[in-house]
N, C-alpha and C positions, 0 to 999 in steps of 0.2 A: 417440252417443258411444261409443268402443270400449272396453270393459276391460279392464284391467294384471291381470298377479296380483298386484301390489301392493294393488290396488283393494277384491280380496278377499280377500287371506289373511289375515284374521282374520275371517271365517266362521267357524262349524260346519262339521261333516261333513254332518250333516241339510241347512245352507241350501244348502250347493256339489250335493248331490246334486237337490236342487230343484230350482236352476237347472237345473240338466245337463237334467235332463228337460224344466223348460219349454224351454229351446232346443231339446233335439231334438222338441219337437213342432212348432215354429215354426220352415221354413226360414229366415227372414232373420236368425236368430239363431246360423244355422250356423257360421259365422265363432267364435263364443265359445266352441265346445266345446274344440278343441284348449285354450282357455289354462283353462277351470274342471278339464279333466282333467290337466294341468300342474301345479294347485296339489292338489285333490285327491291325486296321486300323492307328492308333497313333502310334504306335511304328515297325511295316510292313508295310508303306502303299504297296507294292506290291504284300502282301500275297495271296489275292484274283485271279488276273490275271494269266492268261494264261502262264505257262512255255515255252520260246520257247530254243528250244536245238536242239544240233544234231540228227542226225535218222531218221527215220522214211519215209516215203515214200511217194514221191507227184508226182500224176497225171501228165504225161505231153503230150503234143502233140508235134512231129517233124515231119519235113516236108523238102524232100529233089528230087529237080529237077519234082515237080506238085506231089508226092505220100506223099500223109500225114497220118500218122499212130499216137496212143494214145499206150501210155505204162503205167503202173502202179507205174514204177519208174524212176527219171530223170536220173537213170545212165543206164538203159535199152534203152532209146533213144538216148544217147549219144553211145553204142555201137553200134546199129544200123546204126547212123549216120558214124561214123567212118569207119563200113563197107559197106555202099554206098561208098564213098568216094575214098575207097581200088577197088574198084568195077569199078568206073568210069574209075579213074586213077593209074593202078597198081605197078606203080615206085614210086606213092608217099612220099610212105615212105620208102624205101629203099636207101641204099647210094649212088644210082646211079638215084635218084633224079632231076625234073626236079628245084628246091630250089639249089641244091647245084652250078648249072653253072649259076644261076643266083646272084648267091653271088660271084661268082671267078671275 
């Protein structure tokens, strides 16, 4: 028996997504994707796109006094940076700071 989107819009996003899947793993279910992605798109239009969230790890390049290095995470080049820095300037961060007599 063939389904409406009547049939299902009042699913979830979770059950419609289910579905979706069990039919595209079972050819003879083909037929049903156009209408679960029908109602999906009416009632989630974001369901399709890209999740963006926290995590995950992104390529970056830092570049500190001509030396430019590639890290595989942007909190590995933010360390690096930080100890260039310590590196240059070793009181930087310590309470005897050249920050602090310039605030007094």
């Amino acid at each position: 028996m063939p389904i409406t989107p009547e049939q299902i819009g009042s699913e979830s996003q979770l059950a419609l997504e289910t579905r979706l899947k069990n039919c595209n793993k079972k050819p003879e279910y083909a037929e049903y994707i156009p209408i679960i992605k029908q109602v999906l798109d009416s009632k989630f239009p974001e369901w399709n796109k890209p999740k963006r969230g926290r995590g995950g790890s992104s390529r970056t390049i830092a570049c500190f006094q001509g030396e430019e290095r590639e890290f595989n995470a942007a909190k590995d080049a933010y360390i690096w940076l930080i100890e260039c820095f310590g590196k240059t300037n070793p009181t930087l961060f310590t309470s005897n700071s050249q920050f602090k007599t310039l605030l007094e």
